[in-house]
N, CA, C and O atoms as a DFTB+ gen file, in Angstrom:
724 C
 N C O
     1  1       6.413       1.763      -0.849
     2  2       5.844       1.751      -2.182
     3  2       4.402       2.257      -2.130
     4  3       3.758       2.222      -1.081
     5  1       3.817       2.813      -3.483
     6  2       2.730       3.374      -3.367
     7  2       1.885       2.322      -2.947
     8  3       2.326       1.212      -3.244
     9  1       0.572       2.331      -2.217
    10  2      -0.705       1.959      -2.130
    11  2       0.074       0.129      -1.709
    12  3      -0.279      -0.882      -2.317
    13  1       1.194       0.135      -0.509
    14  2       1.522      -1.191      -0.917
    15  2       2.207      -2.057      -1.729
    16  3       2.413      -3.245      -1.482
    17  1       2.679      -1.241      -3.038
    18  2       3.026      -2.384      -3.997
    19  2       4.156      -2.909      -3.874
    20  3       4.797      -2.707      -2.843
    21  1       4.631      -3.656      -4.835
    22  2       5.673      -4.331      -4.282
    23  2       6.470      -3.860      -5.241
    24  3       5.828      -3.639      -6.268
    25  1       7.589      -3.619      -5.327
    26  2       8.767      -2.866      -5.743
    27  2       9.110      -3.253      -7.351
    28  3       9.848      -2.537      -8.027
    29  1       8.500      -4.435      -7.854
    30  2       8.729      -4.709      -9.100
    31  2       7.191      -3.939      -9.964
    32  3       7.099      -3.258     -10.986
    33  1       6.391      -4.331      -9.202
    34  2       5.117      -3.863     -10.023
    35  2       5.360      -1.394      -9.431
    36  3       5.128      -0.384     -10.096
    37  1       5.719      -1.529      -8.448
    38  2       5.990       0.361      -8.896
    39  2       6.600       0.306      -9.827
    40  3       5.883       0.565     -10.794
    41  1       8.104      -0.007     -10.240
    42  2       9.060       0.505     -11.028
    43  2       8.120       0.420     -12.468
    44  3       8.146       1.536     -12.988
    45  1       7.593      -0.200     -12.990
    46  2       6.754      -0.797     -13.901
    47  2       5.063      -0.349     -14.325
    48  3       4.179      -0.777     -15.067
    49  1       5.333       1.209     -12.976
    50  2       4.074       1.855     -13.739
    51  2       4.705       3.296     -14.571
    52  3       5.786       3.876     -14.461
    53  1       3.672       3.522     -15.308
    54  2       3.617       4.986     -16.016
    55  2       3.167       5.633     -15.625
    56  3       2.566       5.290     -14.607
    57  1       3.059       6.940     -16.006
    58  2       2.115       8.174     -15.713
    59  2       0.979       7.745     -16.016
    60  3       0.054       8.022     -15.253
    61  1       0.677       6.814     -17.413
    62  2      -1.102       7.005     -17.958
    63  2      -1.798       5.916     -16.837
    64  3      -2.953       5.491     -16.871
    65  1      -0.799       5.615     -15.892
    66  2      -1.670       4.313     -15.046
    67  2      -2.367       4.287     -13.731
    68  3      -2.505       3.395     -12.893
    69  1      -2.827       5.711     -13.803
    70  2      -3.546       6.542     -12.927
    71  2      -4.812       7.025     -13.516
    72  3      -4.846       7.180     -14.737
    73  1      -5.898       7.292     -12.775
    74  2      -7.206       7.841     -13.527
    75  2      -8.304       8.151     -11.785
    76  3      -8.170       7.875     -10.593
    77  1      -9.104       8.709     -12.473
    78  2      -9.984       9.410     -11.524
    79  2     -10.890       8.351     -10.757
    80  3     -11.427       7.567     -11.540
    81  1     -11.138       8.174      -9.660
    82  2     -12.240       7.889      -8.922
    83  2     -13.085       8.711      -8.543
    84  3     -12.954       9.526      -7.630
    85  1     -14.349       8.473      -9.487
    86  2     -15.400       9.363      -9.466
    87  2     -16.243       9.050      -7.716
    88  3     -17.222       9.733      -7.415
    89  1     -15.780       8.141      -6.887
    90  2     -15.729       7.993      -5.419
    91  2     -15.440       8.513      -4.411
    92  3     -15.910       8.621      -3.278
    93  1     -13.999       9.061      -5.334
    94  2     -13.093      10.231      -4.391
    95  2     -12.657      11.245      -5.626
    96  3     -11.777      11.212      -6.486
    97  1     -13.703      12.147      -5.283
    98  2     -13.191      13.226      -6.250
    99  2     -12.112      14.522      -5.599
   100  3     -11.796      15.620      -6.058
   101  1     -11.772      13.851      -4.413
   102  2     -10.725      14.977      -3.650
   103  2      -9.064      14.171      -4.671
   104  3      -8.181      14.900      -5.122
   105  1      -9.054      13.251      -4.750
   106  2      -7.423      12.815      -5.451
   107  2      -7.283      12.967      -6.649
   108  3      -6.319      12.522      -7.273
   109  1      -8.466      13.785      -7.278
   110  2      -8.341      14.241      -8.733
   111  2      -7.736      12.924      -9.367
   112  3      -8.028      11.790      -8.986
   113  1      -6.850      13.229     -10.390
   114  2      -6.684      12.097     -11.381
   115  2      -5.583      11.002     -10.964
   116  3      -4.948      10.334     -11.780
   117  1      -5.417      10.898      -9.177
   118  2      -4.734       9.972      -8.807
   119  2      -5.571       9.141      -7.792
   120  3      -5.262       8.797      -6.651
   121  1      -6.672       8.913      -8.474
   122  2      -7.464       8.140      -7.539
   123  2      -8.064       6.812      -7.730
   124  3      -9.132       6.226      -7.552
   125  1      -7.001       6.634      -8.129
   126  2      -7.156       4.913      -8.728
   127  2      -5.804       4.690      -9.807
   128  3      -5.535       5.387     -10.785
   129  1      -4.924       3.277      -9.202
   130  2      -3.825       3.328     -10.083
   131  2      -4.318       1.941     -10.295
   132  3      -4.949       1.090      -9.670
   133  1      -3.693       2.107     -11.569
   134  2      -3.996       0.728     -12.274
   135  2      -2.138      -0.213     -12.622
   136  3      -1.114      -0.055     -13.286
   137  1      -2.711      -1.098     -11.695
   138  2      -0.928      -2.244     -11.153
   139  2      -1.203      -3.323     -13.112
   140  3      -1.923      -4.257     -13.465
   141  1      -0.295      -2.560     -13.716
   142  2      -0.601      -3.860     -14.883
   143  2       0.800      -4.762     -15.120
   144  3       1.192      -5.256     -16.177
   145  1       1.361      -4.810     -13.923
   146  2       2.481      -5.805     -14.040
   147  2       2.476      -6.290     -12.510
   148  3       3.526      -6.634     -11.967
   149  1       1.459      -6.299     -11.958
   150  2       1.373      -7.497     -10.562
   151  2       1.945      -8.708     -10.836
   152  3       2.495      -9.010     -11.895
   153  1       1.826      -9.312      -9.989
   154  2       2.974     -10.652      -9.662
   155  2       1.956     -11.769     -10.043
   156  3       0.841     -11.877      -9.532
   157  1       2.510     -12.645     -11.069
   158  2       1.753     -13.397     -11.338
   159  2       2.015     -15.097     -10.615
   160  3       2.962     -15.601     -10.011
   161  1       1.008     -15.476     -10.932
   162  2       0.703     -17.228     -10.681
   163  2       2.171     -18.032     -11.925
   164  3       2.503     -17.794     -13.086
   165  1       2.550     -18.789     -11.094
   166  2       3.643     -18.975     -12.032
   167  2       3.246     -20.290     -13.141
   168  3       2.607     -21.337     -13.044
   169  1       4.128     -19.481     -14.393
   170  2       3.740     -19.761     -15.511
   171  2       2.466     -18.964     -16.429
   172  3       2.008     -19.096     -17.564
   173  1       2.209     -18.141     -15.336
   174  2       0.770     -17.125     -16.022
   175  2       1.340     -15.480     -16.070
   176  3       2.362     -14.927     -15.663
   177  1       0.141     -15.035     -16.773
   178  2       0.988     -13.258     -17.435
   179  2       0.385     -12.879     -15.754
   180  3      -0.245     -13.463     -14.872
   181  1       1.013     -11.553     -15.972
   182  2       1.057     -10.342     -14.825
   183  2      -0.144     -10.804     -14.916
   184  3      -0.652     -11.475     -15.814
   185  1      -0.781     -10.231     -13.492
   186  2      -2.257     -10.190     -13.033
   187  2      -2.530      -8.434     -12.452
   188  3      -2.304      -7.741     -11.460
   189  1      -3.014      -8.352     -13.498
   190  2      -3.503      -6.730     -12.919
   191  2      -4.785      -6.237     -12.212
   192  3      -5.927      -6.666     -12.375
   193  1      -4.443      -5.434     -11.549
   194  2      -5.412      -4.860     -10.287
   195  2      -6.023      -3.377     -10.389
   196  3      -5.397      -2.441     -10.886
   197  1      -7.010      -3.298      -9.987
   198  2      -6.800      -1.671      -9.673
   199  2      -6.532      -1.264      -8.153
   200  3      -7.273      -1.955      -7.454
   201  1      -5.631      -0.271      -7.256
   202  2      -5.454      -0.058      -6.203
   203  2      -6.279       1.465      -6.083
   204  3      -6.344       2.319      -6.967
   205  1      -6.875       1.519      -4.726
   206  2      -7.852       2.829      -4.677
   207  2      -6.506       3.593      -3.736
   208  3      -5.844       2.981      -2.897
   209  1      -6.319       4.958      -4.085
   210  2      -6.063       5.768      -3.026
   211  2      -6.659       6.049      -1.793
   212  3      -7.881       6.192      -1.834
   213  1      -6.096       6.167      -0.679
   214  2      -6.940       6.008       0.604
   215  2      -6.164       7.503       1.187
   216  3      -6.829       8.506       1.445
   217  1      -5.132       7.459       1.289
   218  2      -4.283       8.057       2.019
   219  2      -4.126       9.829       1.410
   220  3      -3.278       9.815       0.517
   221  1      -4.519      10.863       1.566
   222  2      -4.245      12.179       0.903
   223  2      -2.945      12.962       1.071
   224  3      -2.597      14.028       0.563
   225  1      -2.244      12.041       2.031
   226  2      -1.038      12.651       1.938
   227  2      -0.032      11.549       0.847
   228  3       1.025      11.740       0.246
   229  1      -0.505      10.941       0.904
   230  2       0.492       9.662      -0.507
   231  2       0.287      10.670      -2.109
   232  3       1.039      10.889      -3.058
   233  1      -1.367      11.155      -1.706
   234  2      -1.456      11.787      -3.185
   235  2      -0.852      12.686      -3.303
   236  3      -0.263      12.839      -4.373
   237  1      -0.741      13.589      -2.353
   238  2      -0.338      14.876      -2.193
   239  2       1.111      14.649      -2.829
   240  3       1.334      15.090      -3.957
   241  1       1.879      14.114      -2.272
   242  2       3.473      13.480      -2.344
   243  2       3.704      12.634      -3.572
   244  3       4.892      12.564      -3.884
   245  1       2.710      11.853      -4.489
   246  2       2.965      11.759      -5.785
   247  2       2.619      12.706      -7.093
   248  3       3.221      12.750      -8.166
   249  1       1.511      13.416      -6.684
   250  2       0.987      14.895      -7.309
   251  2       2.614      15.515      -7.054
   252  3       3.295      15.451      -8.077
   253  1       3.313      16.092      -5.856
   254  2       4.527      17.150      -5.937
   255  2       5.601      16.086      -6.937
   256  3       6.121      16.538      -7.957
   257  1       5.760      15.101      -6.626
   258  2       6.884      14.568      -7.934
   259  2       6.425      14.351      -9.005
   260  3       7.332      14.546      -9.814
   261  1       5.115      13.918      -9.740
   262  2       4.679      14.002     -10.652
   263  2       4.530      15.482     -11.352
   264  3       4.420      15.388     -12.575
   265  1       4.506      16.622     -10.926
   266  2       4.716      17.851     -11.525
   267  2       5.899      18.671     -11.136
   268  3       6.288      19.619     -11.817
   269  1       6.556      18.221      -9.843
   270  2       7.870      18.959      -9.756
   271  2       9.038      18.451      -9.909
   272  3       9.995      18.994     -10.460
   273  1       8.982      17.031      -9.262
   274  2      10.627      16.757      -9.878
   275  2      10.634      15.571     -11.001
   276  3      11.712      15.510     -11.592
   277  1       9.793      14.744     -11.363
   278  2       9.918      14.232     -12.824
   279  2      10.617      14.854     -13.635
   280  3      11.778      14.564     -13.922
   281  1       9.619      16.280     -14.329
   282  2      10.368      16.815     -15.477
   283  2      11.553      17.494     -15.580
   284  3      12.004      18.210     -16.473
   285  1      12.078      17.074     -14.282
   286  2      13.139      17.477     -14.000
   287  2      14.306      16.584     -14.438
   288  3      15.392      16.926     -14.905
   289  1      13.904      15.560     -14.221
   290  2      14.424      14.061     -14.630
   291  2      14.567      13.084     -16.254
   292  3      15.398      12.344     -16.779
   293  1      13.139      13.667     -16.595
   294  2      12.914      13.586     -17.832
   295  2      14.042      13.863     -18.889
   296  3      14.403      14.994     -19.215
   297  1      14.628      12.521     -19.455
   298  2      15.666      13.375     -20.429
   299  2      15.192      12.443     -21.973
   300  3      15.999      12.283     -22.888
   301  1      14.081      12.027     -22.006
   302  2      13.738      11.229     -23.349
   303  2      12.500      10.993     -23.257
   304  3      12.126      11.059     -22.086
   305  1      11.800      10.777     -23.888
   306  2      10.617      10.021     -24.478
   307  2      10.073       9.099     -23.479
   308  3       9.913       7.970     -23.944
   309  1       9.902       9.166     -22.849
   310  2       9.096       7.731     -21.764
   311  2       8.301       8.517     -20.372
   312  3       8.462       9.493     -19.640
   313  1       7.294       7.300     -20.584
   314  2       5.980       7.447     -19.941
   315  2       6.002       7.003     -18.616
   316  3       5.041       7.182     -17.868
   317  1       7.359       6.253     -18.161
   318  2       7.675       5.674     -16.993
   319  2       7.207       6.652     -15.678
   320  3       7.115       7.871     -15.825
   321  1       6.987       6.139     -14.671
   322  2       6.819       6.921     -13.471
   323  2       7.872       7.329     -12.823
   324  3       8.319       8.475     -12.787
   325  1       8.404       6.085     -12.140
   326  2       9.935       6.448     -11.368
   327  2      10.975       6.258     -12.368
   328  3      11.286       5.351     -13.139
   329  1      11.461       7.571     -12.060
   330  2      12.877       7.677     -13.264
   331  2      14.453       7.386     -12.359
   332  3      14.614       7.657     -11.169
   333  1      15.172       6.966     -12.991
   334  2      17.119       7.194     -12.381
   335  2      17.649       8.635     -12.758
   336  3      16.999       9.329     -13.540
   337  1      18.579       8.987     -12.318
   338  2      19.049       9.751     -12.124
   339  2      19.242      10.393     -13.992
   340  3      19.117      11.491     -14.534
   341  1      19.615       8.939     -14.474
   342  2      19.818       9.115     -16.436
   343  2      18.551       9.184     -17.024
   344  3      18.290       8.914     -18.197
   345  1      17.594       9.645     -15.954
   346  2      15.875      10.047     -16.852
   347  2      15.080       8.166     -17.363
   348  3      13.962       7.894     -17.802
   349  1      16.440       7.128     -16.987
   350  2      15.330       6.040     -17.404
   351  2      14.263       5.272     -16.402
   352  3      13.835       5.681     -15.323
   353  1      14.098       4.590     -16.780
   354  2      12.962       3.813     -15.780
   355  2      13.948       3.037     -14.490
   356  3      14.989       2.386     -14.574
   357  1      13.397       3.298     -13.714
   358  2      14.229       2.446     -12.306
   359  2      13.754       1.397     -12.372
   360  3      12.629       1.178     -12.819
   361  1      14.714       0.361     -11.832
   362  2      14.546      -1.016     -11.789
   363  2      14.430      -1.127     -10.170
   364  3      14.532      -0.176      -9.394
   365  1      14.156      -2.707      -9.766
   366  2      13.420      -3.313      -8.402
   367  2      15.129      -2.895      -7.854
   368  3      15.394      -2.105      -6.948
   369  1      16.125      -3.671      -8.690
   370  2      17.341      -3.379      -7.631
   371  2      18.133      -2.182      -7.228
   372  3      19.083      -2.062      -6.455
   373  1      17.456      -1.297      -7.994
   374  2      18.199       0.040      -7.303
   375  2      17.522       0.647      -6.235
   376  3      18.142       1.054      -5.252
   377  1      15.985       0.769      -6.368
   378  2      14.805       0.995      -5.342
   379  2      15.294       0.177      -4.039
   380  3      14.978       0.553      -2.911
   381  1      16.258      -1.210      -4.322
   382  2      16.668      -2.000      -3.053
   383  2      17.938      -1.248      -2.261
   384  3      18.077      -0.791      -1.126
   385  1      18.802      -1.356      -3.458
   386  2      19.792      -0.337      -3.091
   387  2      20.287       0.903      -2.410
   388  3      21.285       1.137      -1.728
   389  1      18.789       1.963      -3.003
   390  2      19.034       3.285      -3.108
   391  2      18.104       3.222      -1.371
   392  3      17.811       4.032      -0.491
   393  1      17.965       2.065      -1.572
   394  2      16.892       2.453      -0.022
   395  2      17.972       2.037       1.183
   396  3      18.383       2.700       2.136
   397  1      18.213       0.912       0.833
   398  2      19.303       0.664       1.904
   399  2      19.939       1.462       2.460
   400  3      19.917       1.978       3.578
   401  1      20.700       1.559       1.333
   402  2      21.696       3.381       1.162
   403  2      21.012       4.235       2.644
   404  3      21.445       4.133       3.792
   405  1      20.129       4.859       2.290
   406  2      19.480       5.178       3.271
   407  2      19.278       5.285       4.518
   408  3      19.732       6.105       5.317
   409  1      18.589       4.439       4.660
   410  2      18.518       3.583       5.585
   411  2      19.533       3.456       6.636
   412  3      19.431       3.855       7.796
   413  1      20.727       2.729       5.982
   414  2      21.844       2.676       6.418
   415  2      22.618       4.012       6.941
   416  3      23.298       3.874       7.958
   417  1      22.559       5.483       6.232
   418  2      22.783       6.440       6.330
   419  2      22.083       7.100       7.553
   420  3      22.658       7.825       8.364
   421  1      20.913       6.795       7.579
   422  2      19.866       7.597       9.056
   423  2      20.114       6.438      10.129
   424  3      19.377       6.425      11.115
   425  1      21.084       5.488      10.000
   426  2      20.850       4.353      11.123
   427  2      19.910       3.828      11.720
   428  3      19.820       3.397      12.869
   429  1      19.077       3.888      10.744
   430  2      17.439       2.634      10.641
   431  2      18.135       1.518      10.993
   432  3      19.339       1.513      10.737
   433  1      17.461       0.212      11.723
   434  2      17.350      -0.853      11.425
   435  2      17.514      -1.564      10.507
   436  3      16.593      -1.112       9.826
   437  1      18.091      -2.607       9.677
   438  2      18.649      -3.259       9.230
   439  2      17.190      -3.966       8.215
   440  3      16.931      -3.803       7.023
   441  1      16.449      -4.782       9.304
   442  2      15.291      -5.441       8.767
   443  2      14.518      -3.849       8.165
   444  3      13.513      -4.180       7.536
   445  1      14.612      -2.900       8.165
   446  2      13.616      -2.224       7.714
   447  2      13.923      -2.467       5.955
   448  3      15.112      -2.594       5.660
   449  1      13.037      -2.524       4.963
   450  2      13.062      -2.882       3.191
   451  2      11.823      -2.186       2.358
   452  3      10.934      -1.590       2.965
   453  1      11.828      -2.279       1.235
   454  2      10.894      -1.869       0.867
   455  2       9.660      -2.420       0.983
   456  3       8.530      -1.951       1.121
   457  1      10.336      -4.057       0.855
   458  2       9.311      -5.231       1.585
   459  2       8.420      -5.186       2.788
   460  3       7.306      -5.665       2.995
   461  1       9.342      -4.378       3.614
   462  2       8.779      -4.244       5.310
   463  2       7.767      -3.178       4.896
   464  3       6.607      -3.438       5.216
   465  1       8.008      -1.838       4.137
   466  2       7.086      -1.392       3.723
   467  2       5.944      -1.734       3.407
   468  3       5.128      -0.868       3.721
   469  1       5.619      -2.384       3.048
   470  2       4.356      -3.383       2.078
   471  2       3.653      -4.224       3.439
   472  3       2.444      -4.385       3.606
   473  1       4.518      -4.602       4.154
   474  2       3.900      -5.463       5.588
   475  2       3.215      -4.409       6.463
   476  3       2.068      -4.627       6.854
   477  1       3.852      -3.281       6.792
   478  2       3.451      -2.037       7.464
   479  2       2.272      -1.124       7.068
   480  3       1.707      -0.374       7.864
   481  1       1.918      -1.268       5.631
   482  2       0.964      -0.604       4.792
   483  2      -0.195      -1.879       5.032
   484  3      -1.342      -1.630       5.402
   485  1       0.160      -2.873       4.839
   486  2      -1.025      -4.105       5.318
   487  2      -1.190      -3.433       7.023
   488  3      -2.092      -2.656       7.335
   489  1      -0.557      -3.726       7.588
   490  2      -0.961      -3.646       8.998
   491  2      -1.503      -2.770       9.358
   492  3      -2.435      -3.052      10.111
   493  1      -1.226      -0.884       9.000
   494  2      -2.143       0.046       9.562
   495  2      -3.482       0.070       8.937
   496  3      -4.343       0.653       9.597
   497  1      -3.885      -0.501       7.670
   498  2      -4.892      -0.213       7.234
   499  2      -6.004      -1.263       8.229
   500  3      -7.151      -1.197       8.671
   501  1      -4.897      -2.181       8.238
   502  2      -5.982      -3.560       9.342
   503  2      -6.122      -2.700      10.616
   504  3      -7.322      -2.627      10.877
   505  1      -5.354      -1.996      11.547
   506  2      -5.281      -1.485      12.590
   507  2      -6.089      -0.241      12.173
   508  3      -5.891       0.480      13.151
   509  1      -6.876       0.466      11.338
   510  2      -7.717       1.677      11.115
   511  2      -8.982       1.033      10.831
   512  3     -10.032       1.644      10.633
   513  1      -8.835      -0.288      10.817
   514  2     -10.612      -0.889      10.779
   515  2     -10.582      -1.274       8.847
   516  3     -11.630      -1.816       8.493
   517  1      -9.930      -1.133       8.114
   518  2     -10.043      -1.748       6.850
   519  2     -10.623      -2.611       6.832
   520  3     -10.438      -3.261       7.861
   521  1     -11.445      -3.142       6.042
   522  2     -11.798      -4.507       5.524
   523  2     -10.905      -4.838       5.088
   524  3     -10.240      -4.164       4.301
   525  1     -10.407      -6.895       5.787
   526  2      -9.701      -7.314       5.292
   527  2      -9.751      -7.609       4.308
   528  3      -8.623      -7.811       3.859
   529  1     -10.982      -7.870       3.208
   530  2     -10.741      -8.140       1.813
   531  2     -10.919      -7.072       1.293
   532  3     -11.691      -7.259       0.353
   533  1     -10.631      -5.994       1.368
   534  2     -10.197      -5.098       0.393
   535  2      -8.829      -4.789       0.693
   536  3      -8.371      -4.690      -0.445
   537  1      -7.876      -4.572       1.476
   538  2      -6.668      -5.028       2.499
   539  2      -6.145      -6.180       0.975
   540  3      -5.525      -6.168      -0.089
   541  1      -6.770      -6.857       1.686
   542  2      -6.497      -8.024       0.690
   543  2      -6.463      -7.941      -1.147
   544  3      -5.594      -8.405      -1.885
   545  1      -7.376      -7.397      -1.427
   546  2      -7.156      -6.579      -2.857
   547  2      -6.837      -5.525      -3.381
   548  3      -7.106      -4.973      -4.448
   549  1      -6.049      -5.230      -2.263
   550  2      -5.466      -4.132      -2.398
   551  2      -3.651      -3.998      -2.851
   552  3      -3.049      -3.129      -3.481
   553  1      -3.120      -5.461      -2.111
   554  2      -2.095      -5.540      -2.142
   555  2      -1.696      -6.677      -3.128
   556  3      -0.519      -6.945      -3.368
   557  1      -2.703      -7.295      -3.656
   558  2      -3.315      -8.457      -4.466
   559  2      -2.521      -9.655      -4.047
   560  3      -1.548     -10.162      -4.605
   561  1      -3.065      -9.961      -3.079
   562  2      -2.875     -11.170      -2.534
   563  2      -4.390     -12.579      -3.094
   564  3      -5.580     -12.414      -2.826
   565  1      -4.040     -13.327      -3.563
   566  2      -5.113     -14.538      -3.897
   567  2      -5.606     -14.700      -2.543
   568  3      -6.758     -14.296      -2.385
   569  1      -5.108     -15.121      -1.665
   570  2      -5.602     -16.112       0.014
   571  2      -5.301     -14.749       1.085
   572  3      -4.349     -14.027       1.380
   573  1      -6.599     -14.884       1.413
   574  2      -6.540     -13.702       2.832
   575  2      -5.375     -14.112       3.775
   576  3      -4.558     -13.385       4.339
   577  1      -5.519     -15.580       3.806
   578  2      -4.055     -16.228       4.837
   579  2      -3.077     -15.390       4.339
   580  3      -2.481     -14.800       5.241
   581  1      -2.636     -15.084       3.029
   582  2      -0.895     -14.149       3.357
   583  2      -1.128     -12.877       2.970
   584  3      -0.387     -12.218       2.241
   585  1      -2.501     -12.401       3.613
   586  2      -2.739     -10.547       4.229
   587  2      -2.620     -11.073       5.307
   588  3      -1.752     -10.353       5.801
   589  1      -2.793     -11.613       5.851
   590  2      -3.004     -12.423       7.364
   591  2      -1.229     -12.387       7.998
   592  3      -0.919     -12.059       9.143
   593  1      -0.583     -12.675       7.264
   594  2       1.015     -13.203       7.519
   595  2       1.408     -11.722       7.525
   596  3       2.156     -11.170       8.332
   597  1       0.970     -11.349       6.810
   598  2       1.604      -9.497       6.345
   599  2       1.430      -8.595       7.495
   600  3       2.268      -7.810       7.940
   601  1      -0.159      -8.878       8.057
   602  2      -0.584      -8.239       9.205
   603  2       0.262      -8.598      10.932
   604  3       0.107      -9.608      11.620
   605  1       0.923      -7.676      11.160
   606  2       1.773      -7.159      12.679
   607  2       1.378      -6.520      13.535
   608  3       2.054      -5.666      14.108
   609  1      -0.008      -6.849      13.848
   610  2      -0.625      -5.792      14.616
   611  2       0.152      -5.641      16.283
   612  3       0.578      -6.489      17.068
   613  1       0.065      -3.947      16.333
   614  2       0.681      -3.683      17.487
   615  2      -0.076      -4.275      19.207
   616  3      -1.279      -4.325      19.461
   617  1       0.960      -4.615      20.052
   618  2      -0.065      -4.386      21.776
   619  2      -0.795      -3.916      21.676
   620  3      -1.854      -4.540      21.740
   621  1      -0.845      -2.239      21.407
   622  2      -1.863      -1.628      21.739
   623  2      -3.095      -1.557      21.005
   624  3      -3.823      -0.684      21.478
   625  1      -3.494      -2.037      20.218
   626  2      -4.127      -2.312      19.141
   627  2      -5.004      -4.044      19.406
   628  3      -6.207      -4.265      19.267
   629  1      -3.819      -5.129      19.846
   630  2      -4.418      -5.807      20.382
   631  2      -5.452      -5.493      22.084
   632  3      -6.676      -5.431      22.204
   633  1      -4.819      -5.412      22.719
   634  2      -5.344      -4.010      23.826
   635  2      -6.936      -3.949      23.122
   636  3      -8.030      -4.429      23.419
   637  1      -6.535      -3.296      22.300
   638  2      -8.075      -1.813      22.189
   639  2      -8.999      -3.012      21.760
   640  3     -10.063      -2.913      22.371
   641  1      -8.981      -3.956      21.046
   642  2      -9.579      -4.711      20.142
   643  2     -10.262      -5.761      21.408
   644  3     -11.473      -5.979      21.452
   645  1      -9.663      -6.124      22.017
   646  2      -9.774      -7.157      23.414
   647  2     -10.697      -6.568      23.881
   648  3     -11.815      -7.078      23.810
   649  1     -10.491      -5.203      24.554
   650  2     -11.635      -4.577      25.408
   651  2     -12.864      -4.427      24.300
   652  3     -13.955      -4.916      24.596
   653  1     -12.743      -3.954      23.404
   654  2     -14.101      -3.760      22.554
   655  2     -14.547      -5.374      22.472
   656  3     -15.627      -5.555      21.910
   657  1     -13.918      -6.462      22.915
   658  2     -14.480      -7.501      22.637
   659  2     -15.293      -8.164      23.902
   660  3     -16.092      -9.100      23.941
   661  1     -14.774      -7.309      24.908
   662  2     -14.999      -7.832      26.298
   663  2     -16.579      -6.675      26.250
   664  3     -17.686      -7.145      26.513
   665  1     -16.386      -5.182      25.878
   666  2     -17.230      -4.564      26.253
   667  2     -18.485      -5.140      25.262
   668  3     -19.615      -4.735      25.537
   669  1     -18.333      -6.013      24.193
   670  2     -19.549      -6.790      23.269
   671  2     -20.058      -7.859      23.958
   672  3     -21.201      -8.234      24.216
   673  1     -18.924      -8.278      24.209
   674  2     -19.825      -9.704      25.421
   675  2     -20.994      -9.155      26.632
   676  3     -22.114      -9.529      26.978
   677  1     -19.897      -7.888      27.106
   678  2     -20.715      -7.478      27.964
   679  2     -22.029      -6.724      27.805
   680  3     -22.759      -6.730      28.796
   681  1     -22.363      -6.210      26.944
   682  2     -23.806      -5.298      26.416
   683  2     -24.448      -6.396      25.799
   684  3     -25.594      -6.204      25.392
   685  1     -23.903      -7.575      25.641
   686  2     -24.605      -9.120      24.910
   687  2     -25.326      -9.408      26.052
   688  3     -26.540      -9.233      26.151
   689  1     -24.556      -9.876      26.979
   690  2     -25.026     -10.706      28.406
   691  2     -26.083      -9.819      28.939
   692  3     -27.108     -10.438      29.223
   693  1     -26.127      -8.501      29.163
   694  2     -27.222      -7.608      29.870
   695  2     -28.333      -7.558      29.041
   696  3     -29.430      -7.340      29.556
   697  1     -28.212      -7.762      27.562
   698  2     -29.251      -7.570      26.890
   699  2     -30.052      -8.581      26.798
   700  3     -31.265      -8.374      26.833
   701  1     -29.551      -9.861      26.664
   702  2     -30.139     -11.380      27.007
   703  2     -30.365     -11.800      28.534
   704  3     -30.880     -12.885      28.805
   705  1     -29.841     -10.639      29.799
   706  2     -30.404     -11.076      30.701
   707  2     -31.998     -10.170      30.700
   708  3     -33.067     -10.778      30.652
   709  1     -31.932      -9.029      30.746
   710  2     -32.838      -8.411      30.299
   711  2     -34.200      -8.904      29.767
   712  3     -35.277      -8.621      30.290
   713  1     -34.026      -9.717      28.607
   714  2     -34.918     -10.338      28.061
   715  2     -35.401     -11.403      28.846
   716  3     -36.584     -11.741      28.787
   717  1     -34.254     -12.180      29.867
   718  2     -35.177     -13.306      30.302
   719  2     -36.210     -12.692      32.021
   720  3     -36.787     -13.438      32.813
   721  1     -36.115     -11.330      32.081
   722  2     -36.666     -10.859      32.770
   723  2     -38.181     -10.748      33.125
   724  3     -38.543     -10.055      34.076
């Protein structure tokens, strides 16, 4: 899913729910989507977000369906983003479906979902040095604890992170022996 989202809040955007980040003026008018059916606190309305584009190949790849195969799809009146095959708005269970399908077809893994998607989009951004609270508001999570649950960081990654932690101790200790010199 784009930027993370979770499969009920994509199906549930439009075209107008995109706009410019005058931050990143390379994603033109997909540089900031606006989530206005996020997952709410229960018993409370949607909680909406704005998500920043990070990635230029995500834009690139919603820019080519947004001008090449939408209007292709288009068979009525609606502002919807992801369309079905009958030009209407896709729902969470066919996006489940149509992925499986898939999936199942290239002989992926089983656990792989759109869900796993969303865990995997948390994790590389943590593994590229993201700030976790933007990580975190990004995927609109309330409690950093479940960006925390989301995050799978790889060995090697733990690895790299260890030594940069060993090589901080170590330029710590020389610099405070130094001083007591």
């Amino acid at each position: 899913m784009p930027g993370g989202l979770r499969s009920s809040e994509a199906v549930g955007l439009d075209i107008s729910d995109f706009y410019r980040n005058a931050k990143s003026p390379q994603f033109g008018q997909y540089g900031v989507l606006q989530v206005r059916h996020g997952k709410s606190t229960r018993g409370g309305p949607p909680k909406r977000r704005a998500v920043l584009s990070i990635f230029d190949w995500a834009v690139e790849a919603l820019q080519e369906y947004v001008e090449q195969v939408r209007p292709l799809m288009v068979q009525s009146e609606t502002s919807a983003l992801w369309l079905s095959e009958r030009g209407t708005r896709l729902r969470s269970r066919e996006v489940s479906s149509r992925f499986a399908a898939y999936r199942d077809e290239l002989g992926l893994d089983r656990v792989l979902t759109p869900h796993a998607l969303r865990h995997s989009y948390v994790t590389h951004l943590i593994e590229s040095g993201v700030d976790p609270t933007f990580v975190q508001r990004q995927v609109g999570h309330q409690y950093s604890a479940t960006t925390a649950i989301y995050t799978g960081i790889s060995a090697d990654y733990m690895n790299t992170m260890m030594g940069q932690a060993i090589e901080r101790t170590r330029q710590h200790v020389i610099k405070d022996e130094g001083s007591t010199s």
